[in-house]
ZAMARGU-4260 file (C-alpha; in steps of 0.2 Angstrom, whole numbers, plus 5000, padded with zeros to 4 digits):
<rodrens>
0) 4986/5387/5078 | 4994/5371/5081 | 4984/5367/5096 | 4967/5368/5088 | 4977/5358/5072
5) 4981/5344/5088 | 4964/5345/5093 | 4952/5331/5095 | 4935/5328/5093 | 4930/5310/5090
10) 4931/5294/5101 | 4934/5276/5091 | 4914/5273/5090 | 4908/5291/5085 | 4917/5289/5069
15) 4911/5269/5069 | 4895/5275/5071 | 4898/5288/5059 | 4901/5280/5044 | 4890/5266/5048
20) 4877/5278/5040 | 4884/5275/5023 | 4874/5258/5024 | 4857/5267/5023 | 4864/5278/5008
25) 4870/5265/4999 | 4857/5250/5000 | 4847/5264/4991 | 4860/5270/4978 | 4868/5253/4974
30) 4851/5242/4971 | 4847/5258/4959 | 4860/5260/4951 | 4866/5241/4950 | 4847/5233/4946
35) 4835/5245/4941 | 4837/5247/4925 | 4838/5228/4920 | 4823/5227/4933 | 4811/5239/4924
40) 4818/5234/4905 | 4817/5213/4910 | 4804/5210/4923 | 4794/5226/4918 | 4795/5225/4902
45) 4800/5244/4899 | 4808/5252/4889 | 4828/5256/4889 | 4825/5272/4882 | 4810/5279/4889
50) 4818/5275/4904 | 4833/5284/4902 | 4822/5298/4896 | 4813/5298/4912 | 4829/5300/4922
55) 4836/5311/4912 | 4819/5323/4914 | 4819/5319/4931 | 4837/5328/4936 | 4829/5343/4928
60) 4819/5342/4946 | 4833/5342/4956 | 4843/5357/4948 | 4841/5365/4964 | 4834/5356/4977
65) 4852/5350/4981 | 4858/5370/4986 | 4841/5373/4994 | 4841/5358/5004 | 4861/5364/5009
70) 4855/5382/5013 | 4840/5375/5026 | 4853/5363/5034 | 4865/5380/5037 | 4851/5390/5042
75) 4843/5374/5055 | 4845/5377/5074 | 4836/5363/5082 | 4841/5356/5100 | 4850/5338/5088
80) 4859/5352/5078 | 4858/5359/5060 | 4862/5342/5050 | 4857/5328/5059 | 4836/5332/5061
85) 4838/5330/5040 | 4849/5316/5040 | 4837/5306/5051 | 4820/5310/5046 | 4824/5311/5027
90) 4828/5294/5027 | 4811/5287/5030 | 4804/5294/5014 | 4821/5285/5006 | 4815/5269/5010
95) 4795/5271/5007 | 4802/5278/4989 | 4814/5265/4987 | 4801/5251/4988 | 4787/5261/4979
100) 4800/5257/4963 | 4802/5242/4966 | 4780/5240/4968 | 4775/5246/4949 | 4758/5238/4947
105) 4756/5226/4934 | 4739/5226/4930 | 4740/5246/4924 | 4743/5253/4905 | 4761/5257/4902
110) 4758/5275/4903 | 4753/5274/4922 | 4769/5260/4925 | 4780/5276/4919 | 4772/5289/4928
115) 4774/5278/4946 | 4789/5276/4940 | 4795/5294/4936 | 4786/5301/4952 | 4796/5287/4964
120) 4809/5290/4959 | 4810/5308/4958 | 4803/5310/4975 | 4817/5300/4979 | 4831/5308/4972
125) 4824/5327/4971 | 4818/5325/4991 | 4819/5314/5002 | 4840/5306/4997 | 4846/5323/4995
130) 4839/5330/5012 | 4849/5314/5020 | 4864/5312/5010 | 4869/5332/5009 | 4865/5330/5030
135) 4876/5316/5031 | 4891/5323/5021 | 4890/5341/5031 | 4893/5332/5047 | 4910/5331/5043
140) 4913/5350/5046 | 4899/5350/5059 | 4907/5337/5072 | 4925/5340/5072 | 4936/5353/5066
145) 4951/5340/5065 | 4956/5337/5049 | 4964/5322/5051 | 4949/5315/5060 | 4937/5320/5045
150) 4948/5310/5033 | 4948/5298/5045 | 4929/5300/5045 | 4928/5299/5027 | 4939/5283/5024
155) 4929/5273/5037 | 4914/5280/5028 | 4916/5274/5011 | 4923/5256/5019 | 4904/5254/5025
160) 4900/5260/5008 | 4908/5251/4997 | 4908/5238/5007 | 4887/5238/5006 | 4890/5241/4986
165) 4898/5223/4984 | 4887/5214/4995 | 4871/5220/4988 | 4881/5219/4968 | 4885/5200/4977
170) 4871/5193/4984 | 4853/5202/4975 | 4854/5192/4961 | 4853/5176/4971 | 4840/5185/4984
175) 4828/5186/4969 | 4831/5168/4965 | 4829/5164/4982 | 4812/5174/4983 | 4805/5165/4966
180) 4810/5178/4955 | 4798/5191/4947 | 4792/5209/4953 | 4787/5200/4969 | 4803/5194/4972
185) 4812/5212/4968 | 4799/5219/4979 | 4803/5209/4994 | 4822/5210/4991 | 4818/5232/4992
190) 4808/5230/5007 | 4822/5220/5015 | 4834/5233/5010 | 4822/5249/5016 | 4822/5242/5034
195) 4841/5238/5035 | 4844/5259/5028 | 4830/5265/5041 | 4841/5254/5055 | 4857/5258/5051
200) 4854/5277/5048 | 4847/5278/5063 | 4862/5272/5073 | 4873/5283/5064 | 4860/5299/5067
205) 4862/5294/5087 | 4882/5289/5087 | 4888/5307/5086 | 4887/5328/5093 | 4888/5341/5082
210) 4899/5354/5089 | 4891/5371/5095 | 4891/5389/5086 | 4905/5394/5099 | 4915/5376/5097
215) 4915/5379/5078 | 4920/5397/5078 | 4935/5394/5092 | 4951/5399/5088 | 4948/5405/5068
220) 4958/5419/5063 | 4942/5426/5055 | 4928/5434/5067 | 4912/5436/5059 | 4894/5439/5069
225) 4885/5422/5071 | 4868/5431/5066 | 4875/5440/5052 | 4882/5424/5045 | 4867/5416/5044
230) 4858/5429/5035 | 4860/5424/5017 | 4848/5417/5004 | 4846/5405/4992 | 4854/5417/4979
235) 4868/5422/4991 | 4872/5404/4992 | 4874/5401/4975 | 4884/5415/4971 | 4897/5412/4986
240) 4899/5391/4977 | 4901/5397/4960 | 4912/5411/4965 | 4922/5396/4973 | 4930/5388/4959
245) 4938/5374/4970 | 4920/5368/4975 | 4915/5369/4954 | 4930/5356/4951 | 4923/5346/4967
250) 4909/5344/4959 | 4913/5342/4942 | 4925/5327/4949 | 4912/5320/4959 | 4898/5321/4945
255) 4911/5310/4934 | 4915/5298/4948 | 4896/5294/4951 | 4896/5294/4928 | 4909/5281/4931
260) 4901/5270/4944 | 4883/5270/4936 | 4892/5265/4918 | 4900/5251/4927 | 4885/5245/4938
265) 4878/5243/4920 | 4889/5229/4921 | 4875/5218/4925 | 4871/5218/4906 | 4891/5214/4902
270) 4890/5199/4913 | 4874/5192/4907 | 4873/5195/4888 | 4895/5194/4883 | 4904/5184/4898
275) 4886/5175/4898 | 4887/5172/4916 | 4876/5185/4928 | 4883/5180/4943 | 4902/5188/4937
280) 4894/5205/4944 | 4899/5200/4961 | 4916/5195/4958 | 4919/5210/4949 | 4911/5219/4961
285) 4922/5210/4974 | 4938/5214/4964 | 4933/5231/4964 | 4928/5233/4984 | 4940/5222/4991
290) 4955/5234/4985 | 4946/5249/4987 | 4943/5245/5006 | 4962/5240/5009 | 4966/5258/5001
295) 4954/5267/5012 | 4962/5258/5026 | 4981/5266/5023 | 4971/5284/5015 | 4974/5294/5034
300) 4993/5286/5035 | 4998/5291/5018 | 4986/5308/5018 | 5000/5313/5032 | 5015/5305/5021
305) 5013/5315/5009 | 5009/5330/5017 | 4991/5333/5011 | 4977/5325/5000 | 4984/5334/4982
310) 4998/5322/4976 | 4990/5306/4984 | 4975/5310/4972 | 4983/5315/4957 | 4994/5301/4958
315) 4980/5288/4965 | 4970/5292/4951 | 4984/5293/4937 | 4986/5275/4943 | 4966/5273/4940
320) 4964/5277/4922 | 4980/5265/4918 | 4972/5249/4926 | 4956/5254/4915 | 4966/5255/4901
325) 4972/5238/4906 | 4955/5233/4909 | 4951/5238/4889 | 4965/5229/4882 | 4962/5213/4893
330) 4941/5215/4888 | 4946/5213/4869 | 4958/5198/4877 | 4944/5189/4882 | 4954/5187/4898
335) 4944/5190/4911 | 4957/5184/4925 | 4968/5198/4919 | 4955/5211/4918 | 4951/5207/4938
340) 4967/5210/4940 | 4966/5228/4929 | 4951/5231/4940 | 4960/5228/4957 | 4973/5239/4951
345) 4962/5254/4945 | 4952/5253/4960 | 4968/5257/4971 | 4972/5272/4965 | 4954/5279/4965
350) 4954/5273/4981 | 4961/5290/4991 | 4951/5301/4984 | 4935/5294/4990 | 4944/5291/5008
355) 4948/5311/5008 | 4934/5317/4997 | 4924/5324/5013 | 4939/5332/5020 | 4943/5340/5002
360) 4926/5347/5004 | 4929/5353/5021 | 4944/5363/5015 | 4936/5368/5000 | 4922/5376/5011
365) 4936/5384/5023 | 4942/5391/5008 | 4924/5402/5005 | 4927/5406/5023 | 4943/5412/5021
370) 4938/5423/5007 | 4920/5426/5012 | 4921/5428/5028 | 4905/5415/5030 | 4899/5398/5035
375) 4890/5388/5024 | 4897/5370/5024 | 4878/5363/5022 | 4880/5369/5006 | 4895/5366/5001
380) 4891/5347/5002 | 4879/5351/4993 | 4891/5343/4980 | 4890/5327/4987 | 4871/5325/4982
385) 4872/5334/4968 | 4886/5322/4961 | 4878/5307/4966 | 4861/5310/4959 | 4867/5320/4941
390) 4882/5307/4939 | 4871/5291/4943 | 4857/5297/4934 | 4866/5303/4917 | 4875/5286/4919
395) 4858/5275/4920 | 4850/5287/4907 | 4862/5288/4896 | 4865/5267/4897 | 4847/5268/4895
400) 4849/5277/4879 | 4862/5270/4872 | 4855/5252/4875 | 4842/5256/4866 | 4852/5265/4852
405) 4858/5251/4851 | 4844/5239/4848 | 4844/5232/4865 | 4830/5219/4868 | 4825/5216/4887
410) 4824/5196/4892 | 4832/5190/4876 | 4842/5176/4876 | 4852/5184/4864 | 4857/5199/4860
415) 4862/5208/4840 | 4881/5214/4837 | 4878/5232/4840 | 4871/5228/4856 | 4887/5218/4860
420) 4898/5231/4854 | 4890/5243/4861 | 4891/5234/4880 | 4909/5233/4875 | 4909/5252/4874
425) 4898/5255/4890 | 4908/5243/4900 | 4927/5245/4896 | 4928/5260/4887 | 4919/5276/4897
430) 4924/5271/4913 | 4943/5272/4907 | 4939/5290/4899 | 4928/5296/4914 | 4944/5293/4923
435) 4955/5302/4914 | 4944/5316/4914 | 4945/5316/4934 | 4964/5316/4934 | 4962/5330/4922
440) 4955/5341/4936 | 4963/5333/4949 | 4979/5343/4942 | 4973/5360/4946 | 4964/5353/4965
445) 4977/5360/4975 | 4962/5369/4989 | 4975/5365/5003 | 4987/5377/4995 | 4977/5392/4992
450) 4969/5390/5010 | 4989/5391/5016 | 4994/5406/5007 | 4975/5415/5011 | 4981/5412/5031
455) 4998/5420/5025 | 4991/5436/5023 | 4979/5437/5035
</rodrens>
């Protein structure tokens, strides 16, 4: 047991190359979650509500396309493995959807600006992202069987993808300035984006192996036939995740996370209409990224201090919801200095979680093995996708709803107090509560526990 615990897997550039991957994902989440809304609502001329309608309809679509796409990735055998033929060709549709957004024709009624709108964007989500994102995240359990290396894996991952989230929250603003502004200039800046995710998925497909049937299945103290293993449908599938109540909290946790993240990439409308500076996205964003990168970088040293991924994260995130608290009382301040500060701070102790989330999955989807006796970690990250597109998109719809509940006007050089108080409420107050509601659940995520005393009575 301990040999196949000290076991390695992964050179330096495999996991590089690895989570250089996150690029591609996140050029597309970030500029969609950041800038589409004030996109469609101010250079569009849409509106706030409709389009939070749409997205709201459009998760409807991707109920189960997230479990399907997971059970084809389990059920794959193709000579580049069973992930990474989905992770590589699913991302071209990403980008030609990600620009087709960006491309709503102007001279059409309203009606057809919605409809291209709507189809886009669902292809996007429903299809091609969550065939590449759930592919990515399952090649975590399919190329090493390390843990250490997985979190490993995971922290360098969300480096590159935070990383990519405060460049683009940094520099798009300026890049459709530079461009001359306008749909034109939001087209170019997508295109621009489009080819950097085709490039630097690409290189992440190609940088790393994914372990054979026999490699995976050495040394477990659980045989099972390969064949038989692989015999399950769609319904099988979702029985064996709901039966796993460990993956139900993942992906409950993960669904408030990405909540979280859309509410504060709403932040756009915070900067512009109460700080009155646009351009203060980036610095948030910076004081946001910049600590959250530190903290990945000490996630796999303090992972092994503490002698699993359970108190780092109750703790980490404990931490979280105090400095958005901070970041409310220093928002009613008008300090925005101290609520930098407040946002470094939160962003810290969120930090671990997403440096160990893939690794928490991969122990959550040992844990259907040890009590299943089955294989299916393409769907078990099936959580992934499914948190990033219900979380982001109930975060954009419901900003969507409630700016216009609040009498939101897009362009306007001025905006009315309930749409101020309301921004007050989108911007400090629900990230703070999403947070606590992820600490919440992170007090009974103790996966690695129940997979040691399973072992024990095996």
């Amino acid at each position: 047991m301990n040999q196949k615990k000290e076991k390695t897997y992964l050179n330096w550039y495999n996991k590089i190359g690895y989570g250089s991957g996150d690029i591609a994902g996140n050029v597309v989440y970030a500029l969609l979650s950041a800038f589409v809304m004030i996109f469609l609502t101010d250079t569009v001329g849409m509106n706030a509500g409709v389009v939070g309608t749409l997205i709201a309809v459009s998760k409807l679509f991707d109920g189960v396309s997230d479990i399907f796409f997971g059970s084809l990735i389990d059920k794959t055998k193709t000579r580049m493995g069973k992930a990474r033929p989905w992770m590589f060709y699913g991302y071209f549709g990403c980008a030609v959807c990600l620009v087709a957004i960006f491309c709503i024709p102007a001279g059409v009624s309203a009606t057809a600006q919605y409809a291209w709108f709507f189809i886009a964007y669902t292809l996007l989500n429903a299809g091609f992202y969550t065939a590449n994102n759930i592919a990515y995240s399952a090649l975590t359990a399919l190329i090493t069987k390390n843990n250490n290396e997985r979190v490993q894996m995971g922290s360098i991952r969300f480096m590159f993808a935070f990383g990519t989230s405060m460049l683009i929250q940094t520099i798009t603003v300026g890049l459709v300035a530079h461009f001359g502004g306008g749909a034109a200039a939001w087209r170019t800046v997508a295109i621009i984006y489009a080819v950097v995710g085709v490039i630097s998925n690409t290189i992440s497909v190609l940088s790393v192996r994914e372990l054979s049937e026999e490699e995976l299945a050495e040394g477990e103290e659980i045989q099972r036939d390969t064949g038989a293993e692989e015999k399950y449908t769609l319904a099988d599938a979702f029985r064996l995740l709901v039966q796993n109540k460990y993956y139900l909290m993942i992906c409950a946790a993960f669904i408030l996370m990405q909540i979280y993240t859309a509410t504060l990439n709403m932040g756009i409308y915070y900067m512009t209409y109460v700080l009155k500076n646009a351009n203060l996205l980036g610095v948030f964003s910076w004081a946001i990224n910049i600590p959250m990168i530190i903290g990945l970088l000490f996630t796999p040293f303090l992972v092994a201090k503490f002698g699993g991924m359970y108190k780092l994260n109750l703790m980490g995130y404990t931490l979280g919801t105090i400095g958005r608290l901070g970041v409310v009382i220093a928002g009613y301040m008008g300090s925005v200095p101290l609520m930098l500060i407040c946002t470094a701070v939160a962003a810290i102790g969120m930090s671990p979680l997403q440096g160990d989330m893939n690794a928490l999955i991969a122990t959550c989807s040992e844990y259907t093995f040890l009590t299943h006796g089955k294989r299916v970690d393409g769907t078990m990250y099936s959580c992934t996708s499914l948190g990033t597109k219900l979380g982001g998109g109930i975060g954009t719809a419901l900003a969507g709803w409630l700016l216009a509940f609040s009498g939101y006007v897009g362009g306007a050089a001025q905006q009315t107090a309930s749409t101020l108080n309301m921004l007050h409420i989108m911007y400090l107050w629900m990230p703070m509560i999403f947070n606590l509601l992820i600490t919440l659940i992170l007090t009974r995520l103790n996966v690695e526990k129940a997979n040691e005393e399973l072992r024990k009575q095996k």
